[in-house]
N, C-alpha and C positions, 0 to 999 in steps of 0.2 A: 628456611624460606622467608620468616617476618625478624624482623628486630623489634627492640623496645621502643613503641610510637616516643615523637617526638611531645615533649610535655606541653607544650605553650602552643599546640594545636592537636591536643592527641586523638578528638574522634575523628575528625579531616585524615590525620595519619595512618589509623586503622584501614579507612575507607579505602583509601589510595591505594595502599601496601597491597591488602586482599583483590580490589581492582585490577590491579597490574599484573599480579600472576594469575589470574583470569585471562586475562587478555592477549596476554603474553606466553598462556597456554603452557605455564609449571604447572596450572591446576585446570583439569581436565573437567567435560561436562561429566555430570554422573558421580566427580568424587566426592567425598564425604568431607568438608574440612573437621580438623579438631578438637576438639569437645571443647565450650568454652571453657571450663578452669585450664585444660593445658592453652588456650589462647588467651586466656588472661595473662598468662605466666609469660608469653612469648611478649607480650605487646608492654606490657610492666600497666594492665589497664584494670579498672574496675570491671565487674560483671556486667551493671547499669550501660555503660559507655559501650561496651562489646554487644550487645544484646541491639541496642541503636544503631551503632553503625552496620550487625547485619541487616537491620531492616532497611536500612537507606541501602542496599546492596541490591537485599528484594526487591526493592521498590523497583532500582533501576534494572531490574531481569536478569541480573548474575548469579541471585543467589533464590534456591526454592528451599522455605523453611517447614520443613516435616515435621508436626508434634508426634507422642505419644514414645511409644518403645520403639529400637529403629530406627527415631527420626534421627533430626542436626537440619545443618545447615547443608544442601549439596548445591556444586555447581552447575550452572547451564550459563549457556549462552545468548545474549541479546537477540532478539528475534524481532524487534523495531517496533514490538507492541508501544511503549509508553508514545511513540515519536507519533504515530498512528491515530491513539486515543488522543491524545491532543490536537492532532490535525483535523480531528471528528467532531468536539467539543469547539472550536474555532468554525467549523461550518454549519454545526446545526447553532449554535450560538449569532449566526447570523453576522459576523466578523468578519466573514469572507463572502464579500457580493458577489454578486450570480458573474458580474463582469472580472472580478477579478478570478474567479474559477474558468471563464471561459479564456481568459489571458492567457492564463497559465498551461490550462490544457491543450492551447493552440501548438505552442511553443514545444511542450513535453509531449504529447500524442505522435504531431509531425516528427519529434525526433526518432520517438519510437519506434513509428511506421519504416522509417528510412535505416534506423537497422535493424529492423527486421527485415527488411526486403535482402539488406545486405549478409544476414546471417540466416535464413531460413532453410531448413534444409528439407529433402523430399518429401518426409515424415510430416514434418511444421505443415511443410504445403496442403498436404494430405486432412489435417487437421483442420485447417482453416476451413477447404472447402467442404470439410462437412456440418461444420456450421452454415458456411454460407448456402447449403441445402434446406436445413431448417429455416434458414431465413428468408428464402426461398419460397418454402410451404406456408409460413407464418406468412407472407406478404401476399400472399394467395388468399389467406381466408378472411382479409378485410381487416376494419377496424373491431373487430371483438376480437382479434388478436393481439392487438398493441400493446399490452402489458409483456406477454409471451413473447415478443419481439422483440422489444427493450434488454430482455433478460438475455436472448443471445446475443446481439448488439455488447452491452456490455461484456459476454465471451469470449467475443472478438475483441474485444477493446483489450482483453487481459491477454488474452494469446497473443497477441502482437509485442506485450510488454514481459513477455516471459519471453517469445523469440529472442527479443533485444539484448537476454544473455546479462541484462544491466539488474541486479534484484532492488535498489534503489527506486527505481522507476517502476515496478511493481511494487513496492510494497507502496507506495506514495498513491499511483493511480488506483489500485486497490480499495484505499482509504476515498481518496474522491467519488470512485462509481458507488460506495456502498453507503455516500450520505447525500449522493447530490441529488438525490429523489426529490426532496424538500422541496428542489424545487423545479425538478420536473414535472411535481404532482399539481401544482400550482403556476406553471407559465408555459409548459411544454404544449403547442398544440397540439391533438391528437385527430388524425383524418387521413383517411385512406393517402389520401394525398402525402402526406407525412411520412408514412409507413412505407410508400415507392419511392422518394426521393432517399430515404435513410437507406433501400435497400441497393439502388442506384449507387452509391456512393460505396456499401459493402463490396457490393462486386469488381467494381474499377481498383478500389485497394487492395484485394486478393490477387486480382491476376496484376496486378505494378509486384505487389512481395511476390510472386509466384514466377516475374521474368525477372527479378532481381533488380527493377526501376525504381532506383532511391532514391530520387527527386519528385519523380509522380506520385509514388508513395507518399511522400511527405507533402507536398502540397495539398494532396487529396485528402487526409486526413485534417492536416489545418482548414481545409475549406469548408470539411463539412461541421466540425465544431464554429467556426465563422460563422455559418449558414443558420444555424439550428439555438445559436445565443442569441442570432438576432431577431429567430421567431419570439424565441423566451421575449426579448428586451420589448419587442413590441407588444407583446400579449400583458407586461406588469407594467407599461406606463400607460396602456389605451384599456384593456379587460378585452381586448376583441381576440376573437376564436383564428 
């Protein structure tokens, strides 16, 4: 499966080699690779240099390094965690403005929305609207609910991007809903008033994915992120409620 890396970049070489039949799926999640001296021997590499490039392997979530008796090196497969952490660390780091999250999510939500509507199937339906019951209930019991509301809100937000069939798009909005608190905790208005218009907006987007309207869907979802960044935008340049 490896050759002797090449000498004039041999940890790069390692890296790649082991890479690629990961990827390429000679090396299966769960298998054990090698023991390093027979990978030293395959690679023509020191211990030092092989021991490095598994970590830069770990690091990138190919490879889970087990100590003790038992362990090694075994394979898995990427799971989008490092792509994730960095895109969490880039928003609590304040890198990415409240405007350019609401850009972005206008764009990718609306996409979402429209295929979901286009791929939802009776189940999905069935699913949706029983959140959209909770949020229902939640929007009944006033503003001492608004945290509780939020949290299905975002439910929904992730069931529409699981419908979408896209894991991309989930694991990306995934990463957004669970750090853009920051700054809804800080410019989101919060008032009954708030809580009926978000729930206004739930409802028109379920029954659009629920008759299979991939246009409504997708406008409706763009608009209410529009809606709801421009309360944000005016609540952090004025302070007003």
């Amino acid at each position: 499966m490896f050759h002797k890396a090449k000498q004039n970049r041999i940890f790069q070489d390692v890296v790649d080699q082991i890479q690629t039949a990961i990827l390429d799926h000679r090396l299966k999640p769960g298998e054990r690779l090698p023991a390093e001296r027979e990978l030293g021997e395959m690679f023509g590499t020191s211990r030092g240099t092989l021991r490095e490039a598994l970590r830069v392997l770990e690091q990138k979530g190919l490879l889970e390094i087990r100590l003790g008796v038992g362990g090694g090196a075994f394979v898995q497969l990427p799971d989008g965690t490092p792509i994730t952490e960095t895109l969490a660390m880039l928003i609590q780091s304040h890198r990415v403005s409240l405007n350019h999250l609401a850009e972005f999510r206008e764009d990718v939500e609306g996409t979402v929305s429209g295929m979901a509507a286009l791929r939802a199937t009776p189940s999905d339906i069935d699913d949706l609207r029983e959140l959209l019951e909770q949020a229902r209930l939640l929007n009944e019991g006033g503003i001492e609910q608004w945290g509780a509301f939020l949290q299905v809100d975002e439910q929904i937000h992730m069931a529409m991007a699981r419908i979408s069939g896209n894991p991309i798009y989930a694991f990306i909005l995934q990463t957004i809903h669970d750090n853009i608190h920051i700054y809804f905790d800080r410019y989101l208005p919060s008032s009954e008033n708030q809580i009926s218009e978000n729930y206004t907006d739930l409802c028109g987007l379920i029954e659009a994915v629920a008759d299979g309207h991939v246009e409504r869907a997708r406008e409706i979802a763009r608009d209410h992120v529009r809606r709801f960044n421009r309360y944000m935008e005016t609540k952090r340049r004025t302070g007003a409620v």
